[in-house]
N, C-alpha and C positions, 0 to 999 in steps of 0.2 A: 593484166595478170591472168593465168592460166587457173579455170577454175579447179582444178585437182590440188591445185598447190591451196588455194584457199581451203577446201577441205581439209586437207592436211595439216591444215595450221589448225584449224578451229578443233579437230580431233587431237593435236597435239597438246593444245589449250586447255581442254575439257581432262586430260590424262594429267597432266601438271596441276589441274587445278584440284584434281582429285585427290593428287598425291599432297600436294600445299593443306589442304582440310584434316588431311587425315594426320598430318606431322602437327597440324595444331592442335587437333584433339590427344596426341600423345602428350607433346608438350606443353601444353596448358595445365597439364595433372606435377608439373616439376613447381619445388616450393618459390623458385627465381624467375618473376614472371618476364624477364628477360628471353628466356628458352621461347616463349611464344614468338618470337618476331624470327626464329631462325627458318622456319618454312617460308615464310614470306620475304624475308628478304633471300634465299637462296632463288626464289623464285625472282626476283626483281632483276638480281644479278643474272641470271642465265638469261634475260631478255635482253639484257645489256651488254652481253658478249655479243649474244647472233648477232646485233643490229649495228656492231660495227665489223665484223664480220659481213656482214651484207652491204656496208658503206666500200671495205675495203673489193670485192669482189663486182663493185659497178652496179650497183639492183638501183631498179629504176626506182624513182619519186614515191608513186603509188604503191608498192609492193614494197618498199619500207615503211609506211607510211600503217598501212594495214597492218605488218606483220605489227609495228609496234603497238595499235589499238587491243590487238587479238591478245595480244602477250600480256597485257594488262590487265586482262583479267581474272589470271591467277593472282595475282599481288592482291586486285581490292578481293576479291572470293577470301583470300588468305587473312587480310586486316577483317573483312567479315565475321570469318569462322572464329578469330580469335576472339572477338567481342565477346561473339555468341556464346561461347564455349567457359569462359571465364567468369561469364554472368552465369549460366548455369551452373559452374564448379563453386561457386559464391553462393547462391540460393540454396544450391545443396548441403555449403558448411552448414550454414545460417541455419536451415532445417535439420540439421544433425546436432546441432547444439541447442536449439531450441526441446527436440526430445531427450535428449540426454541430462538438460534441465528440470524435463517434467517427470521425468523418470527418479531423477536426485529427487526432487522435491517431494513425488508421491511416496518416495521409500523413507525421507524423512519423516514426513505425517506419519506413517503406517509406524516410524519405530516411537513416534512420542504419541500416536496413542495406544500403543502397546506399553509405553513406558507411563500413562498417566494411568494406563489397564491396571498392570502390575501393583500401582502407588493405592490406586483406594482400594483393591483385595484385600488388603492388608489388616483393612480396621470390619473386612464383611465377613460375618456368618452367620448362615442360616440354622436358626435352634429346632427349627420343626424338623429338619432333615437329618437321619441317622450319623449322614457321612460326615469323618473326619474335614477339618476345616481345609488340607491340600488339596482334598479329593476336590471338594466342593469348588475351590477356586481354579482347578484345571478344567472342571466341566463350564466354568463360566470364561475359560481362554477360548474354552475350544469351539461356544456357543461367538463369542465374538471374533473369529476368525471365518465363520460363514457357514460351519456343520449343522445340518439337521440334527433336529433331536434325537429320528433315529441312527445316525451318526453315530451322534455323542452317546450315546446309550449302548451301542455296541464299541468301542473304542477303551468307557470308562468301568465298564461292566457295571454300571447302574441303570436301573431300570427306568422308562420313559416318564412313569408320572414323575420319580424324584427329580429327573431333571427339567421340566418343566417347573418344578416345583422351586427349586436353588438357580433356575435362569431368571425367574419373575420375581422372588426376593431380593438379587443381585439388581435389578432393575429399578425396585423400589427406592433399594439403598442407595445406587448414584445417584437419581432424582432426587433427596434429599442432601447427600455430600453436597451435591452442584448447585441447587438451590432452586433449580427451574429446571421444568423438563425442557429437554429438547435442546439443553447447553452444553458446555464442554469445557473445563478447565483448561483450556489452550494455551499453550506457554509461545507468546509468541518469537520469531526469528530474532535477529538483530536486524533485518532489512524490513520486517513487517515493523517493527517499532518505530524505525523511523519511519517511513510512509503514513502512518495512522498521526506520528507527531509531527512531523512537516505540515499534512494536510488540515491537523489543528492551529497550528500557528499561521498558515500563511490563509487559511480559506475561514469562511462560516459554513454553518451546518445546511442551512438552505441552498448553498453551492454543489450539494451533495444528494437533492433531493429529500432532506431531510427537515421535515416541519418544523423549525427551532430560529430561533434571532440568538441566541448563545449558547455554548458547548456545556451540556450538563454527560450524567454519565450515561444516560440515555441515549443522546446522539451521539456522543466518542463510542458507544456498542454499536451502535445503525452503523456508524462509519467503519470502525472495525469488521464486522462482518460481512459489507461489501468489499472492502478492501483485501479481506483476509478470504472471502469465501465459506467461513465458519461463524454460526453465533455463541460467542461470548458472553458465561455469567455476568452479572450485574457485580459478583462479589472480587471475581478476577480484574473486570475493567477498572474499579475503587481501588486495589493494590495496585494497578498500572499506577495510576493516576498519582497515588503517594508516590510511587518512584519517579516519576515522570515528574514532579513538583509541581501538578496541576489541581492542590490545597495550601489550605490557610495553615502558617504554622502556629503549633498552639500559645505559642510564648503571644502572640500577636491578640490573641483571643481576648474576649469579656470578660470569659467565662475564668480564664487564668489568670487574669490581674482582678478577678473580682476581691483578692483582699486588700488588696490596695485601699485605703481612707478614700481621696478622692471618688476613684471607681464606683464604691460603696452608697459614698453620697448621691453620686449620678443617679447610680439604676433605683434607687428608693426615689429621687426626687422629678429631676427630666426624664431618664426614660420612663416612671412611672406613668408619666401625661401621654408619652409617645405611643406606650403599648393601650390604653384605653382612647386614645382616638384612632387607633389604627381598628380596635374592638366597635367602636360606635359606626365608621364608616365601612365596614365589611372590609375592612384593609388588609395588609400582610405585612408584619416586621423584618425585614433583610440590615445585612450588617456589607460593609461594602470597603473592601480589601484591596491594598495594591500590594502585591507579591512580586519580587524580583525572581525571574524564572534561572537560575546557574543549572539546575541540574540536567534541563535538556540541552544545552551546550553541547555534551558531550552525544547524544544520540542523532540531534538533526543540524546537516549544514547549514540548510536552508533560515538563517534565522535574522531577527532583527539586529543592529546593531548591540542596543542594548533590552533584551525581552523584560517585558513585564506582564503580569497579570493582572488582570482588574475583574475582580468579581464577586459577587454577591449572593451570600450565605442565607437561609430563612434559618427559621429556628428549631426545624428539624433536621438540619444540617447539611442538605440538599444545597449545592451551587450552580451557579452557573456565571461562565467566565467570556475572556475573549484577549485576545495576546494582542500587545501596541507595544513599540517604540518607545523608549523612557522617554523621547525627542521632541515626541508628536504632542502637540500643545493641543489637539482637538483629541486625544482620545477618549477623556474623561467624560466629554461631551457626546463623544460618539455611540459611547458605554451604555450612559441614561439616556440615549435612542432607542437602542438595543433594547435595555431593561423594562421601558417604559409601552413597549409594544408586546414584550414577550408573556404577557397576563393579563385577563381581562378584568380582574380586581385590581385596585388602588394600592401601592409600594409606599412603604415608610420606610426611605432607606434610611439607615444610618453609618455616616462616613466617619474611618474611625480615624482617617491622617488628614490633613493638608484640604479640611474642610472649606477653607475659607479662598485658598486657589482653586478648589476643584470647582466650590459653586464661582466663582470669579471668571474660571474659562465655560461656563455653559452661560450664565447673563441671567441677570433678572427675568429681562423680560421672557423671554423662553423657560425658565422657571415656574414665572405667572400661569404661561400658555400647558404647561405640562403639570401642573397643581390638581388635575385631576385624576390624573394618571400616578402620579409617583412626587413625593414630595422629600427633601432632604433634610437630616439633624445631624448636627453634631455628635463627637460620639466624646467619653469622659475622655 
């Protein structure tokens, strides 16, 4: 075969091939990713015209043989370019919706803490400062929207010391609304609630890097605020936690059947013994709860067949829980694992149901062996 003719081909090849990439980079951007294969197979096809063309015209062995090698390589160039081109029109979605994500999400923040801004102005005034209470509360929009003082000072036609003066009062006062500096009444999402209660029900807190053997509201804030990126009052995560049904209900309490006869007799007579040996041996009295969880049903999929709670109250009303399967015949035992590690003082719990199954599935003997740690009573 004549080498001009192979040049010709290979130059012919390289113009097809150029032209096959370029038709894939138009049609790869069409929403029927169907459109991508029409460079490539127009190209397939015009290789498969010539080469019976060239059958019918007598072309020897080798110079069909070639031509068809060379012509193949706009087709694979062409399946090439479409890969290529689709994977990047896909990393490009994927990156455009990922910022158009954090873009919704930061404009949400910005309007709920504008809108939790708005909520405590409401109850703030400064008595040392002359100015009306609107005044006062635009120069504190205008201080939390990023304005220098002297900004806000020519803006509000008040002078720099007042608003220094009604910026540092206003500061005072959230730190006391909120209860702790440095928090944030955070109302959280509907997708942050579940996430913070999935990750409660299905993990523990030391799964989270979080120094605890049970979920009190201390580690639901740790988890909360990595998961959310924000820290959360102590006083906000306690109202989760009621709505979430991650407490005792009161009808369940001691403290509300204490007029009960029976009850009455209890706490005068056994508990009386329980709480002065708990005093003799530096102990701690906890009350020990199975709560049927319904309410987060509806927040997290992720859930047990049937949730329960199991968790243990002290007497300043401080808990600490851990979610099982109503199914799970070890959880109760799994629980005073839990509870019997989580204090380096000695537990008196008292179980106020199904005393006599609960110590039945943990065993004497392992009872014996954990007699130092945590010891179980009855409850009335």
């Amino acid at each position: 075969m004549e080498l001009y003719i192979i040049i010709l081909l290979v130059f012919a090849s390289l113009a097809i091939s150029a032209g096959v990439i370029f038709g894939e980079y138009i049609y790869t951007n069409k929403k029927n990713p169907f459109y991508s294969l029409i460079p490539a197979g127009a190209a397939w096809g015009f290789d498969f015209i010539l080469l019976i063309i060239m059958l019918i015209a007598g072309a020897e062995l080798s110079t069909w043989a070639t031509t068809f090698y060379i012509f193949q390589i706009p087709v694979l160039l062409g399946v090439i370019s479409l890969v290529y081109f689709r994977r990047k029109r896909r990393e490009g979605a994927i990156a455009e919706q990922q910022k158009e994500a954090r873009i919704k999400t930061a404009r949400k923040m910005e309007e709920d803490k504008h809108r939790r801004l708005l909520e405590t102005l409401r109850g703030f005034y400064c008595a040392e400062s002359k100015m009306k209470a609107e005044g006062q509360r635009e120069i504190v929009i205008l201080s939390n929207s990023g304005k220098s003082v002297e900004e806000i000072a020519a803006l509000s036609g008040a002078n720099e010391k007042e608003v220094q003066l009604i910026v540092k009062a206003f500061e005072r006062y959230n730190s006391r609304i909120n209860g702790e500096a440095g928090t944030s009444d955070l109302i959280f999402t509907p997708e942050q609630e579940e996430a913070i209660v999935t990750n409660v029900i299905n993990g523990l807190p030391y799964e989270h890097s979080i120094d605890a053997r049970l979920w009190t509201k201390q580690s639901i804030r740790a988890l909360a605020a990595d998961l959310v990126d924000s820290s959360v009052s102590i006083r906000i995560i306690a109202a989760y936690m009621r709505h979430w049904g991650f407490t005792v209900p009161v009808r369940q309490t001691i403290k509300h059947r204490s007029s009960q006869p029976n009850v009455r007799a209890w706490l005068a007579g056994e508990f009386e013994n329980i709480r002065k040996k708990a005093f003799e041996e530096n102990g701690e009295i906890m009350w020990i709860y199975t709560v049927p969880l319904d309410a987060v049903n509806s927040i997290s999929a992720f859930m047990p067949a049937n949730p329960v709670m199991i968790c243990a109250v002290s007497n300043d009303g401080s808990i600490g829980f851990k979610v099982y399967d109503s199914a799970d015949k070890r959880a109760f035992d799994d629980f005073i694992d839990a509870l019997s590690e989580s204090f380096k003082y000695k537990i008196f719990a008292v179980v106020n149901e199904n005393y006599d199954e609960y110590s039945k599935s943990v065993g004497k003997e392992k009872l014996k062996l954990l007699s130092n740690k945590i010891e179980l009573f009855p409850s009335a």
